[in-house]
ROZA-661730 format. One record per residue (C-alpha): z, x, y; residue in three letters. Coordinates in steps of 0.1 Angstrom, whole numbers, plus 5000, padded with zeros to 4 digits. Last residue first. Example, Ala and Ser with C-alpha at 12.3 -4.5 7.8 and 13.67 -1.06 7.14 Angstrom:
507151374989SER507851234955ALA
***
This chain:
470948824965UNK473549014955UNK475349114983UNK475949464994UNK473749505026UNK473949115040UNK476649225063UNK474349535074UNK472949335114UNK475849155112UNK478449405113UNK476449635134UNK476849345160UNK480249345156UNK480549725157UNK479749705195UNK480350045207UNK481849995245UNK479950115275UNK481149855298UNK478449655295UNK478049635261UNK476949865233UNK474549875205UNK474350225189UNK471050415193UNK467950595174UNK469250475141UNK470250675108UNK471950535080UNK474750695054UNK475950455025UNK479350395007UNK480950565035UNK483750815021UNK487450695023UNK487850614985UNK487051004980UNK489951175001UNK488551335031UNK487451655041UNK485651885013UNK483451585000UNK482851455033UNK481451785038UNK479151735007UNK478351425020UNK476951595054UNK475151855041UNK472951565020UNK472751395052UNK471151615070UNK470851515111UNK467351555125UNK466751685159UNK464651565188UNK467751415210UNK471051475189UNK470751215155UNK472750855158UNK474850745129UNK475650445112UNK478650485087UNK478950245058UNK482550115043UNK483049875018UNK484549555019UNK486449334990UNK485949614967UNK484149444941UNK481249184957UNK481349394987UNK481549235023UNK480749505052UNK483249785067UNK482149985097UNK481850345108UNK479850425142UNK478750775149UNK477450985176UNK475351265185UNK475451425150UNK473051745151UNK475251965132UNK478451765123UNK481451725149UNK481051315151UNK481051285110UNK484451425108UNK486051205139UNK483750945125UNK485750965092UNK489150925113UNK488250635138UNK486750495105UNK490650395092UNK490250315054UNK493550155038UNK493350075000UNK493149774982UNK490049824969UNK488449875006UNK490449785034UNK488349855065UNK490549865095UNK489449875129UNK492249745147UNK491649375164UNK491749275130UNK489848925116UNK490548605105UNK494248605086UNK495048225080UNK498548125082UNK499747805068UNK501447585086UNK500547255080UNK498247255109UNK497347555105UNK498547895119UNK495948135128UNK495248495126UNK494548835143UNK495849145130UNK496649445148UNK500549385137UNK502449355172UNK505749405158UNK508449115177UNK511249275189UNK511549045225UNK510049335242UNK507049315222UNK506749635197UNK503349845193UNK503450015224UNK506950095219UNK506350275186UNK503650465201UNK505350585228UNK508250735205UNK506150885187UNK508251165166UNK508250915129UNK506750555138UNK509050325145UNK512150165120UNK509549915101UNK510049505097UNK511249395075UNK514649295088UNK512549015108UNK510649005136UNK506548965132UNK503048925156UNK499848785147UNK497948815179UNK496048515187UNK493548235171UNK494447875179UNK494947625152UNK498747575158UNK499347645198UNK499647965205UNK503048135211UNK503548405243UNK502348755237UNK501448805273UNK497948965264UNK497248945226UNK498448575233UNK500448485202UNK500448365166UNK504048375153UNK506048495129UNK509748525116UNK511048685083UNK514648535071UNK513248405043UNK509248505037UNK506348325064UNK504348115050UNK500848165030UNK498648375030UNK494848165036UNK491848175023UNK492847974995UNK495947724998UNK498747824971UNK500047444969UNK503747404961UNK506247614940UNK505347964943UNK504147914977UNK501948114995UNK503248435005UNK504248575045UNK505448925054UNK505749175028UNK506249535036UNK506649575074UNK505249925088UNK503449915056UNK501349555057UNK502049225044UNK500448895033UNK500448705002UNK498148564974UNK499048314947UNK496548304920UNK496247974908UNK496447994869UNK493947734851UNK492148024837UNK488448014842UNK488547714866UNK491447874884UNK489948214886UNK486248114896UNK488247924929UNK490048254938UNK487348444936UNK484848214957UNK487848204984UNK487248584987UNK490948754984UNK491548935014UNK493049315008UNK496449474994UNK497049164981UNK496648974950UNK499748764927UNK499248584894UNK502248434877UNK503548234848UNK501448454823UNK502048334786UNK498748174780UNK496648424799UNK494548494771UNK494048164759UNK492548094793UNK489648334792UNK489348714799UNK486848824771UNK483748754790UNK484649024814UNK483848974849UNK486548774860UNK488749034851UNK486749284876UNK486848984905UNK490649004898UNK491349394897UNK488849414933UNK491249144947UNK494149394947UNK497149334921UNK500749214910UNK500749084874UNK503348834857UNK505048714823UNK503249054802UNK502449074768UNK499348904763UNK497749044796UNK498849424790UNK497949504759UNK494149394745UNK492849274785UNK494549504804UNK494249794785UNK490549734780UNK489949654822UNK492149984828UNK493449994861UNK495650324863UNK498550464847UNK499650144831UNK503350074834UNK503549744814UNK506949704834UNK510249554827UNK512749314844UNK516349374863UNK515549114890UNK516149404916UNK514749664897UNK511949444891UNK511049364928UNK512249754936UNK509249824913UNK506249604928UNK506749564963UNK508049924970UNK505750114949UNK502449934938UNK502249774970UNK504049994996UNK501950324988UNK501950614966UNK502750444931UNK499050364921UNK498949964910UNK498449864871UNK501749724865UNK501449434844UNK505349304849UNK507549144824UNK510048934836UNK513148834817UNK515348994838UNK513948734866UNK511648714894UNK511548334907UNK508948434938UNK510948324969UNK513948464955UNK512848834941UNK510448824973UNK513648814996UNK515649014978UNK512849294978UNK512249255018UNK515549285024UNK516149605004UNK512849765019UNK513849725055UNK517549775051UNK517050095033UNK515250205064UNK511250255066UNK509950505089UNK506050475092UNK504450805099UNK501050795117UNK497950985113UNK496051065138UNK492550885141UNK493550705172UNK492350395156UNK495550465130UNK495850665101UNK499250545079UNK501850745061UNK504850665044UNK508150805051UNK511150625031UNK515050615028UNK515650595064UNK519350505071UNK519750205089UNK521650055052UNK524150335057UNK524050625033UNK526750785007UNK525651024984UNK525650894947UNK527551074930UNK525151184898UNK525151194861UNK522851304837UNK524151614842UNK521551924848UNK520252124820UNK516451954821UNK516351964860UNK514552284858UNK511952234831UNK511051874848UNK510652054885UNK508452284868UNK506751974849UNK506151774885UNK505152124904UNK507052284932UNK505852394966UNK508852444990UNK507652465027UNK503952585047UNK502152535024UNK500852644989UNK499852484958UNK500452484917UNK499552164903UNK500651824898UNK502651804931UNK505651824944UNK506551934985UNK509852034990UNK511552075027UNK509351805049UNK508851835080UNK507251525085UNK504151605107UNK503852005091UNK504051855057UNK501351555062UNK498751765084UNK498852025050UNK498351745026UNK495451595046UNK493551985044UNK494852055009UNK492751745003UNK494351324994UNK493251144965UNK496751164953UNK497950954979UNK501351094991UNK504850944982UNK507251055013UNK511051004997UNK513451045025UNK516751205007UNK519851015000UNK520651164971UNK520250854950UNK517050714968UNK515451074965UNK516251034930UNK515050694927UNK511750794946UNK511451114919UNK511950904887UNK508750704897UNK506751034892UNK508551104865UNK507750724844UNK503850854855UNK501750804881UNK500051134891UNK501751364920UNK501451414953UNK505151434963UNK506851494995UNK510851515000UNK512051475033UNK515751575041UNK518051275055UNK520751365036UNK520651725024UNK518151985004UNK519852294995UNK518052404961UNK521252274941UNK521051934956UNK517151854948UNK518251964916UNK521151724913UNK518951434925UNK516251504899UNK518751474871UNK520451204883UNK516351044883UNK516651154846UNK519551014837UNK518250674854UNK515150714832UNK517050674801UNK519450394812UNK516850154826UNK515250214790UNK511650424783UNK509550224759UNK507250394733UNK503350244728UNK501850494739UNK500850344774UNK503950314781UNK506250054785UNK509150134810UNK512449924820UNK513649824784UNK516849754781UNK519550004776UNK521549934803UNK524250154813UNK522950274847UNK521049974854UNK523749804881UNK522850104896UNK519650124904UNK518649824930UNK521249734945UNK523750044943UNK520750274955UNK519150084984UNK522849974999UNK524750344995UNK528450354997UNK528049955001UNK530649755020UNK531149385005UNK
***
């Protein structure tokens, strides 16, 4: 069967009429498949009528709302690249982010200025409001790009990640299959709408099965707990939303009586967790692996045993392997290697570096991920560490090549060191170590308050220390494994 438009006539259209639910709000009110499909064709037609075409990108820092959602499918439907921006991120970030991608219309909440088409969410609302509900669909193949999210890398530069409408589609099918979604799901939806989790994973899984959502505009422990839980048949979240359940005495097994499915990732999900949440519940939370240049890669089992500490098998049609981080040939099961991935998943390159893209795929097409893992020997995969610095923090991304860049270039900073250490909440948490010029004194009250002006608040050290050196080996080389240890304890409750 040829599709004018693969994303788009999968996941949307067979909605157009329907006037199930698809939305419940926080007030109480529903908004049907039908009702926010007319206003998505409303969004495409404007996005039309100010000269944007196929293959355009469309930015938008925005607040999650049934809008804000409206603006991917609209994108989707016009065939536009739809780049969702965290909402934590400065003018500074924003401006890198336009300029990178090129992007014709920017949308955010307020009034702003760069260097394209600044429009706000309830301008753009105003405007589309005489438009047809209607729209043709503009034709798109599925190697199209219909996303551009953006990830920091070690390099501290930010790095777009090109996602086709083959990438996403596939990876929604296959999750819809593997995890028994349904039309008669009903989703706690409690994830931000800016990156692949909350956005990707989450909504095109229930467009696709043709549920609803408890569209929550943030994590809200009250919500949760008197709404969402007892009305929902599943929740998708980040380990910090489970250990935050856990601690609230109201969250018991009666509660959860008419969930069928518990799903973390984002970040690892402590084995203690995942133990205190079966005994309290008698639900197994089944956690899974994945990353954005690949959206999901691997899952425990729905039907089967959902192993802790480990993520599971791979998806349908999704291979990987555990290889030599040298000559990326297979390790045996048990060995620790490379964890490497082929599949239709798996991300387009990374937008205007070419280089960069190649140095990250094997010449066989398998992604070198960054992460390092093993296979059991029942075939589980275990993740065990990143050869990448990543610290994910609450579910979100922290890269501290880019906060030392900030921290390196402060008054009397010789040199820093950022790390992530276990948190009880977040999963890990990032501190920076920093070493002061020779007979000078750094101030870290100045620095904070630039932190404050630079980066987005979740990527800010938790804590700021000063020591007269950095270990280092032989060659030179910062050895934040030793910092590690020396601060693992920091955050524990002893």
């Amino acid at each position: 069967m040829t599709f004018s438009n693969p994303l788009y006539d999968a996941l949307f259209a067979p909605h157009i009429d329907q006037c199930t639910p698809f939305l419940h709000l926080p007030d109480g009110n529903s908004l049907s498949h039908k009702d926010f499909l007319e206003l998505s064709a409303q969004f495409a037609h404007y996005f039309c009528e100010i000269g944007l075409v196929a293959g355009d990108r469309v930015a938008a820092q925005v607040t999650k709302s049934p809008e804000a959602l409206a603006l991917y499918a609209a994108c989707v439907q016009a065939g536009l690249v739809f780049l969702p921006l965290n909402t934590a991120y400065t003018s500074d970030e924003l401006s890198y982010f336009i300029a990178d991608s090129g992007a014709k219309l920017l949308i955010t909440d307020h009034e702003s200025q760069h260097d394209c088409r600044c429009e706000t969410l309830e301008s753009l609302i105003q405007a589309s409001n005489d438009y047809p509900i209607s729209f043709e669909t503009v034709a798109r193949s599925e190697d199209d790009l219909a996303a551009l999210l953006y990830t920091s890398g070690t390099t501290g530069r930010a790095k777009g990640v090109m996602l086709s409408q083959k990438n996403l589609l596939s990876n929604a099918q296959a999750l819809v299959k593997y995890w028994q979604f349904t039309e008669q799901d009903v989703l706690i939806h409690a994830l931000p709408i800016f990156h692949t989790h909350g956005l990707f994973v989450a909504c095109n899984v229930m467009l696709l099965a043709g549920g609803s959502m408890i569209f929550m505009p943030k994590f809200d422990i009250d919500t949760l707990i008197n709404i969402g839980i007892p009305e929902a048949t599943c929740m998708m979240g980040v380990p910090t939303f489970y250990t935050r359940l856990l601690a609230d005495s109201r969250f018991s097994k009666e509660l959860c009586q008419h969930i069928r499915l518990f799903i973390s990732g984002s970040a690892p999900l402590l084995s203690q967790t995942h133990t205190e949440f079966e005994q309290r519940t008698g639900h197994r939370i089944l956690e899974r692996y994945g990353m954005t240049e690949t959206s999901m890669n691997t899952s425990n089992p729905y039907d089967g045993e959902r192993r802790a500490g480990t993520v599971g098998f791979p998806l349908p049609d999704i291979e990987i392997r555990v290889a030599d981080p040298e000559t990326h040939a297979s390790l045996p099961n048990g060995e620790i290697g490379s964890i490497e991935v082929r599949g239709d998943n798996v991300f387009q390159g990374y937008w205007q570096m070419p280089e960069k893209t190649a140095e990250e795929f094997c010449a066989d097409g398998f992604f070198i991920t960054g992460d390092l893992g093993l296979i059991d020997e029942r075939g589980y995969l275990h993740i065990v560490g990143r050869n990448k610095d990543l610290i994910i923090s609450g579910g979100y991304n922290i890269y501290p090549k880019e906060i030392e860049t900030v921290l390196d270039d402060q008054p009397n900073v010789a040199e820093s060191a950022v790390i992530g250490i276990p948190h009880p909440d977040l999963g890990e948490a990032a501190i920076a170590v920093l070493v002061a010029q020779p007979n000078e004194t750094i101030d870290l009250e100045a620095i904070t308050a630039t932190l404050n002006k630079s980066l987005a608040r979740y990527k800010h050290p938790r804590t700021l220390l000063t020591v007269a050196s950095l270990p280092r080996n032989s060659m030179g080389k910062v050895q934040k494994n030793l910092l590690r240890q020396e601060y693992q304890d920091m955050f524990i409750e002893l």
